[in-house]
C-alpha positions, 0 to 999 in steps of 0.5 A: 355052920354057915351064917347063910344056915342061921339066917335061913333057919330063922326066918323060918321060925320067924315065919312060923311064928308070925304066920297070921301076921303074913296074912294080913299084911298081905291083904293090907297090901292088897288094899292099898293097890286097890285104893290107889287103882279106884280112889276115894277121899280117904284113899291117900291117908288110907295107904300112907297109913298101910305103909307106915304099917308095914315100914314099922313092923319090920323096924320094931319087930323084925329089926329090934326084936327078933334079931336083937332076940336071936342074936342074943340067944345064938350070937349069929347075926340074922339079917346079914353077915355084918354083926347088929345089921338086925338093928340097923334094920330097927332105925331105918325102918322105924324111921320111915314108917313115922315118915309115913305117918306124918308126911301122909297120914297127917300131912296128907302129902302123898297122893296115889293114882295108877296111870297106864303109862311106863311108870305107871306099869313098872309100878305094878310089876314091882307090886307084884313081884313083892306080893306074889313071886318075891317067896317064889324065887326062894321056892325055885332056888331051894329055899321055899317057905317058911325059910325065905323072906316073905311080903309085909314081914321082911324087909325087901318085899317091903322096900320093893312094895313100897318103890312101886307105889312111889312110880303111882304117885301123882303129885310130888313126893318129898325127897326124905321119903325116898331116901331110907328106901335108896338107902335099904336098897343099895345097903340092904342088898350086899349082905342077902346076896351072900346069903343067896336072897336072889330076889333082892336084885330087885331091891338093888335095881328099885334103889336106881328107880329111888334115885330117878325118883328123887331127881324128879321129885326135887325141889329147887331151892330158889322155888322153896325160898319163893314166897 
């Protein structure tokens, strides 16, 4: 049997399993939007600490545990073709989501706030793609829940989530936040399109966005060295 065979056949039993948890990432993913589209003193920390949420159960659960579980009863890898990509998933994602807790929640650097402009609109149309159609490409290419990755619990719904709410930022974001994102998409990407994970090319395609992101957020280094 095929790598592809394995990998869809856990993720539907990783779905099964953490069904409930798909429910409430789903709605913390909703209210983060909401608190970026009507702000309130508290709505910047509020969505750093949803993100940080999300970042860090693909990371620990998904990442270290499941696939480390899974590759240790079948010996198949499960988040890509190449062996221990499971736990590449685990460092990157945990990473990030401690970023997030310590840039945003208790630095308080982030700062979001939708604007119907370009950036402003192509934010939300990468939002709503991961919460609402990433499962839908599975289900119109053969693969319909539980079996296909689905947002809050996978990686790639979470990396194109998380990209959208960049493109809402108002203020400047520190490069080492958009660097493990880069990363995932660009990395991330190879070994689900073998697997036929179709809608991660919006994942590939978030990473440019990332790069963009990173040029325009940059501090120089003589305003760093200013007093």
């Amino acid at each position: 049997m095929s790598n592809a065979f394995f990998f869809f056949l856990s993720m539907g039993l990783y779905n099964t399993t953490f069904w409930v948890i798909i429910i409430l990432t789903t709605i913390l993913g909703i209210i983060a939007v909401l608190f970026a589209l009507k702000k309130s003193s508290y709505s910047d920390q509020l969505i750093s600490g949803i993100l940080a949420c999300l970042w860090l159960w693909v990371g620990i659960v998904y990442g270290f545990l499941w696939c480390g579980f899974w590759i240790l009863i079948t010996f198949m890898p499960t988040a890509g073709s190449i062996p221990g990509f499971g736990y590449f998933y685990g460092v990157i994602f945990t990473l990030q989501g401690v970023l997030f807790l310590y840039y945003g929640v208790y630095h308080k650097s982030l700062h979001f706030k939708f604007e119907p402009n370009l950036l402003g609109i192509t934010g939300l149309l990468l939002i709503i793609f991961a919460i609402g159609f990433y499962w839908y490409v599975g289900f119109v290419t053969g693969y319909p829940f539980p079996l296909y990755p689905v947002f809050g619990t996978a990686p790639a719904p979470v990396v194109i989530f998380t990209v959208g709410l960049f493109l809402w930022a108002d203020r400047r974001i520190l490069p080492i936040l958009l660097l493990i994102p880069t990363i995932q998409g660009f990395f991330g990407f190879m070994p689900s399109l073998g697997f036929g994970i179709y809608a991660d090319i919006v994942m590939f395609l978030s990473a440019f966005i990332c790069i963009y992101l990173i040029h325009k957020h940059w501090i120089p280094l003589n305003e760093i060295m200013q007093p």
